[in-house]
C-alpha positions in Angstrom: -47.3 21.0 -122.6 -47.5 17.3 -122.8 -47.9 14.7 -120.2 -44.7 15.3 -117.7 -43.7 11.8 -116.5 -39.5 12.4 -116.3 -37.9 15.3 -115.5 -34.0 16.0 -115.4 -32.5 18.9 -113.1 -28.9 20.1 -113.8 -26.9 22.2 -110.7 -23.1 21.2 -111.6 -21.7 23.3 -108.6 -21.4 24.5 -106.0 -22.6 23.4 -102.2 -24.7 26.3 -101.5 -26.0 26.8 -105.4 -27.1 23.5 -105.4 -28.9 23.4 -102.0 -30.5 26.3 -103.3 -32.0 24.1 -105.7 -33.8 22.0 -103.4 -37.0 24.3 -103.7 -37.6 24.1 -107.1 -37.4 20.0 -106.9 -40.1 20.5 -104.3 -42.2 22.4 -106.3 -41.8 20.1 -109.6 -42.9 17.5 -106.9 -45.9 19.0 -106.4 -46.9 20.2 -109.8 -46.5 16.3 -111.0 -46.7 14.3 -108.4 -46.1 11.3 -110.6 -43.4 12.1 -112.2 -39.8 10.7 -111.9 -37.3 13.5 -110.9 -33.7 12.8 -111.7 -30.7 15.1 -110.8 -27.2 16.0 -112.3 -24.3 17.1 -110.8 -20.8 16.8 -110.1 -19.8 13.8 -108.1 -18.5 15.6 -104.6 -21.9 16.8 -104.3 -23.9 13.8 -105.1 -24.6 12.9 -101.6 -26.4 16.2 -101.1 -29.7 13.8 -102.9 -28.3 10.4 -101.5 -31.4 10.6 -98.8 -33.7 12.8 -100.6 -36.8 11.2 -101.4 -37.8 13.6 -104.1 -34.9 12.4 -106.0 -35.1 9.0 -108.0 -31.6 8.7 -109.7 -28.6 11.3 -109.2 -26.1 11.4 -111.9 -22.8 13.3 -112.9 -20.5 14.6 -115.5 -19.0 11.6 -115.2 -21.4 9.4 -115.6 -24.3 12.1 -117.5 -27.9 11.2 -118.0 -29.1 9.7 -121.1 -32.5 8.9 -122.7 -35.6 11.1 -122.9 -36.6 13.5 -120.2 -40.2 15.1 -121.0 -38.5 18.3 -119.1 -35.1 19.3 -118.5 -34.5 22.0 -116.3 -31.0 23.4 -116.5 -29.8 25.7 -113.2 -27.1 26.0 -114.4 -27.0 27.2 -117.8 -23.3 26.5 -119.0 -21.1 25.2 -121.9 -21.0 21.9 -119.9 -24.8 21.6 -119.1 -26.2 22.7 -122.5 -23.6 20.0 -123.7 -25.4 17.2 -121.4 -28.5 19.0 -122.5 -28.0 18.2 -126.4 -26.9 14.4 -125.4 -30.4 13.5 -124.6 -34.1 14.1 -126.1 -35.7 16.5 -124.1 -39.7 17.6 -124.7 -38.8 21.2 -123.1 -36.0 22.8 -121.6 -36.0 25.2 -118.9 -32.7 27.4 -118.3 -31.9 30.1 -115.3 -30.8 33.0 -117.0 -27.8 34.6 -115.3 -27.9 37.9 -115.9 -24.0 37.7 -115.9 -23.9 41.3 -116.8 -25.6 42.7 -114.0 -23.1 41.3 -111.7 -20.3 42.7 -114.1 -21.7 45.9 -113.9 -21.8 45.8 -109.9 -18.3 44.4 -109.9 -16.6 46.7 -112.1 -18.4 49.8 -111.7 -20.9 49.5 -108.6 -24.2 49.6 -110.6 -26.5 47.7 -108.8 -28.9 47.1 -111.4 -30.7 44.1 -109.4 -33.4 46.9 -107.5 -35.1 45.4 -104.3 -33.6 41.9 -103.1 -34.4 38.9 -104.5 -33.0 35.4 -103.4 -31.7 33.3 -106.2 -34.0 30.6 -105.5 -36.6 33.1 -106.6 -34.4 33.6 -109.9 -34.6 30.0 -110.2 -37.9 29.8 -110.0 -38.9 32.5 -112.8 -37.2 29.6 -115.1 -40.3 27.7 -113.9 -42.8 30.3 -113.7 -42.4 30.3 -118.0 -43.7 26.7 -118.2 -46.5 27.8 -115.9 -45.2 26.1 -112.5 -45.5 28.5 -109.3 -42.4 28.3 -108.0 -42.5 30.4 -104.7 -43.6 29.8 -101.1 -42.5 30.2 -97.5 -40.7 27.2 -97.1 -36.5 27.0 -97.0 -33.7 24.6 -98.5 -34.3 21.2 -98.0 -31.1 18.5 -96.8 -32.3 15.1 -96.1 -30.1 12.9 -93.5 -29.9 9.5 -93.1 -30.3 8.0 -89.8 -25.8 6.6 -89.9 -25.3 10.4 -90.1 -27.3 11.5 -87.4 -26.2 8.2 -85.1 -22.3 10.1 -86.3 -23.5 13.5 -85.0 -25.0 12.2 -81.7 -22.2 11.6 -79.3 -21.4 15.5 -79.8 -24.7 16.1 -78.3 -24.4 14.3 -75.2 -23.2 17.7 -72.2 -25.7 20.0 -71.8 -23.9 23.0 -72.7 -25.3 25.1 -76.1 -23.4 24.4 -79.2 -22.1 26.8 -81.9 -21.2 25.1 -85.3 -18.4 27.3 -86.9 -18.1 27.3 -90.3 -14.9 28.8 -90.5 -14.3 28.5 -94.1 -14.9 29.5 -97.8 -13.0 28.7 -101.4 -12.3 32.0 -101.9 -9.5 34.3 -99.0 -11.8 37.3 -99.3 -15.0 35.5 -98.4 -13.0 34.0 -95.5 -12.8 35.9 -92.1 -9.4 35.9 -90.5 -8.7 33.0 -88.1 -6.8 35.3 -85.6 -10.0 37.3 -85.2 -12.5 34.1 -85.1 -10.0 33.4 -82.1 -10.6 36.8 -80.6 -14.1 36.3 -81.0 -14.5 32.8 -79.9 -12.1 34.2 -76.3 -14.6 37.3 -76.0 -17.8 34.6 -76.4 -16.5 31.9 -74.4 -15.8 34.8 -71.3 -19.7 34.8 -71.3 -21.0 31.5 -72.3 -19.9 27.9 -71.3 -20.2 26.6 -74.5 -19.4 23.9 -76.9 -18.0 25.1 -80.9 -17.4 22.9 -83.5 -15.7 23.9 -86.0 -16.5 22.5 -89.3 -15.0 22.4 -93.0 -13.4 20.4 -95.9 -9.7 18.7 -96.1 -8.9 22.6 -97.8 -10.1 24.4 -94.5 -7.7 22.3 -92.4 -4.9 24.7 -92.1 -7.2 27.7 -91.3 -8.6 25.3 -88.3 -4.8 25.2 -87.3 -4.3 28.3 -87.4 -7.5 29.2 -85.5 -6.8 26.9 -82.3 -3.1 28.3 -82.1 -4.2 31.6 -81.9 -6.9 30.6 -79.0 -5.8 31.0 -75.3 -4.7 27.6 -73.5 -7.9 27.9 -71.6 -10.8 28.3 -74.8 -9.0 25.3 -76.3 -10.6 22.6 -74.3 -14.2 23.9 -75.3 -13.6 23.8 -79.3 -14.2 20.4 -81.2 -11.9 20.4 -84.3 -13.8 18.1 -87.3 -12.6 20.5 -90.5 -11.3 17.6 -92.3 -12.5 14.7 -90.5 -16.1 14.5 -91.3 -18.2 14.2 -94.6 -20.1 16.6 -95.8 -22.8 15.4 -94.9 -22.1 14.3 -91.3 -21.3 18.2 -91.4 -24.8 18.4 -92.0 -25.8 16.7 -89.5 -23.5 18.5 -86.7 -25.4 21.5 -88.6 -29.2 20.2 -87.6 -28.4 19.3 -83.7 -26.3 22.7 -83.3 -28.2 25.8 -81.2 -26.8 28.4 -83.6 -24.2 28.7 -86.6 -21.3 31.1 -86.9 -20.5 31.2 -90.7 -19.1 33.1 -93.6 -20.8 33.2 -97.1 -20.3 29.8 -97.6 -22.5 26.9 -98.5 -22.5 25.2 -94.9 -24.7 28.5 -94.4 -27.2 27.3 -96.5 -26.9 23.2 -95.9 -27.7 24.9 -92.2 -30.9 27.1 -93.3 -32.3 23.8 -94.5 -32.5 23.2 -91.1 -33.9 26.8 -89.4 -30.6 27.1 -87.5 -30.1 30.7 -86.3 -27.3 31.8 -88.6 -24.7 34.9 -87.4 -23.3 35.8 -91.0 -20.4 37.2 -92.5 -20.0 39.0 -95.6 -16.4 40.0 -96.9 -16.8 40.6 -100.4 -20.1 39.4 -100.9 -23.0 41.3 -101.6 -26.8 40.9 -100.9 -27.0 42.1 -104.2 -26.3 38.2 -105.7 -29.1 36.9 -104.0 -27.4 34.9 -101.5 -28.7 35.4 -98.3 -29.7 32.4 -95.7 -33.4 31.3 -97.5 -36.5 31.7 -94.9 -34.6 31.0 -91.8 -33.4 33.8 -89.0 -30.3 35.5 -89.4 -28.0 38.2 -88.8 -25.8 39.8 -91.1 -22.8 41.5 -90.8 -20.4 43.8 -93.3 -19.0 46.8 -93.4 -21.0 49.2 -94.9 -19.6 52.2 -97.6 -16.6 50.4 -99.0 -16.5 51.7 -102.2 -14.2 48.2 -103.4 -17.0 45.9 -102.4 -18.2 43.9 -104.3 -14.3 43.1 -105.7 -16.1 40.6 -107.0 -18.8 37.8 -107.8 -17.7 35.0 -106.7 -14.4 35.7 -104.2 -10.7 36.1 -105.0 -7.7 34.3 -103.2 -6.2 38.3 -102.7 -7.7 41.4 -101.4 -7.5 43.7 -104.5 -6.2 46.6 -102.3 -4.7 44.7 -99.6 -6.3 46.1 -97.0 -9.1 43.4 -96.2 -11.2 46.3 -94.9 -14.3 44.4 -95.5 -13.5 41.7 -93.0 -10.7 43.2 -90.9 -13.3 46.0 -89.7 -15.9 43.1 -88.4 -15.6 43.7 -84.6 -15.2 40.5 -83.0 -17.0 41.6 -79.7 -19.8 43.5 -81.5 -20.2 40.1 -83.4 -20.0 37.6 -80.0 -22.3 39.9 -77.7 -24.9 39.4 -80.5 -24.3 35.6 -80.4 -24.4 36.0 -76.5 -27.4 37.4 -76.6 -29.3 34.9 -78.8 -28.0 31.9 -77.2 -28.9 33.3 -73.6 -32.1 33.5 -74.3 -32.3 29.6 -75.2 -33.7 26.9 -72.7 
């Protein structure tokens, strides 16, 4: 392959796919450590690079690259991206191959044909592994913060009670777990712990936050901070890096916080490990409902439970989930 002096990486959504990308740009970093590395994506998710010092220029589909790239490594592998793709001279183009019928088959008929777990970022990286770049180690997500976003997080910091960051949301209802059963849990945790929680999430998570607090006792209201909806993302991030442990569903706060080797209590409704989208190289614990024969419903979350039961988060157990939480954070300085 020629001299590599610019390359181009496209992610176009969402949160957590695109901070799943942050390992390959390390490993293009360190395969040509000379080389300009540019990045495209959609513009809510441009600040995800803002402080990244691996990244020279971000753009968007609003404003898409143009000009040569020596190497154009597409993550995303789309009408949209193969469109910005063939806008622009590239010496050689990378794509991540999908495998979108694997995940139909799983959906639709429960054949897991995926064998033994692999993360995504590892799929990512066999899109490297064909120009001859090792694209594997032992290393997590990266999220870069800048020093206004950490002087934002700070004044959360200041009692010396543990925190929990609760990352209450998702896009899609059957990713999300109920508020009325966070509450329960949150009551049942904060009976054993003095303990701050932050909850955390976009403008769109706002009502669940509502309906969250209302369902929490007079007395557990006083130790939750509410920021869904009045923070960036990335001063999310930040609240994410200075927290003791996170609380989260399958969402991509869970992996902005496994950039950070936060101890992550995980949720999985619909999902399944399957995808590849477990927490990357940090510690974790997962919990689902094992032997529903409707999950995976499917591949991405849907805003109904197909057979409106919601077994697959109504059977969490809010108590099993906050004595493991318990247990962790007891055993913190």
């Amino acid at each position: 392959m020629p001299e590599v002096k610019k390359i181009l990486l496209i992610r176009l959504s969402s949160i957590g796919d695109i901070t799943l990308t942050t390992p390959l740009i390390r490993h293009l970093a360190a395969a040509y450590p000379d080389a300009q590395i540019d990045y495209c994506t959609k513009s809510p998710f441009v600040s995800l690079f803002i402080s990244n010092p691996r990244i020279t220029k971000t753009y968007t589909t609003d404003h898409p690259p143009v000009g040569n790239y020596d190497l154009v490594v597409d993550l995303q592998n789309n009408y949209r991206s193969r469109a910005i793709v063939r806008s622009m001279s590239s010496v050689r183009t990378a794509r991540y191959r999908k495998n979108n019928w694997k995940k139909w088959l799983l959906v639709h008929f429960k054949l897991d044909l995926y064998g033994s777990y692999r993360s995504v970022v590892n799929r990512y990286g066999d899109s490297l592994h064909e120009i001859g770049i090792s694209a594997s180690d032992q290393q997590g997500c990266e999220i870069y913060l800048s020093s206004e976003e950490l002087a934002y997080s700070a004044p959360y910091f200041q009692t010396p009670q543990k925190t929990l960051a609760l990352c209450f949301g998702a896009k899609h209802f059957t990713k999300r777990y109920p508020p009325k059963i966070f509450a329960a849990l949150i009551s049942s945790l904060l009976k054993k712990e003095l303990l701050q929680i932050v909850l955390l999430g976009g403008k769109e998570d706002v009502p669940q936050s509502i309906e969250l607090l209302n369902s929490l006792p007079d007395t557990c209201r006083s130790q939750v901070v509410n920021l869904a909806g009045n923070c960036t993302l990335m001063q999310s991030a930040a609240i994410l890096s200075r927290s003791d442990a996170v609380l989260c569903n399958d969402t991509g706060l869970m992996h902005i916080a496994s950039a950070f080797g936060k101890k992550l209590f995980v949720l999985f409704g619909s999902s399944s490990q399957a995808f590849g989208f477990l927490p990357l190289n940090t510690p974790y614990e997962l919990f689902e409902v094992e032997g529903l024969h409707c999950k995976p419903c499917s591949h991405i979350g849907r805003n109904h439970c197909p057979k409106a039961h919601f077994r697959c988060m109504n059977d969490l157990s809010p108590y099993t989930i906050a004595e493991h939480i318990h247990n962790y954070l007891k055993l913190l300085p």
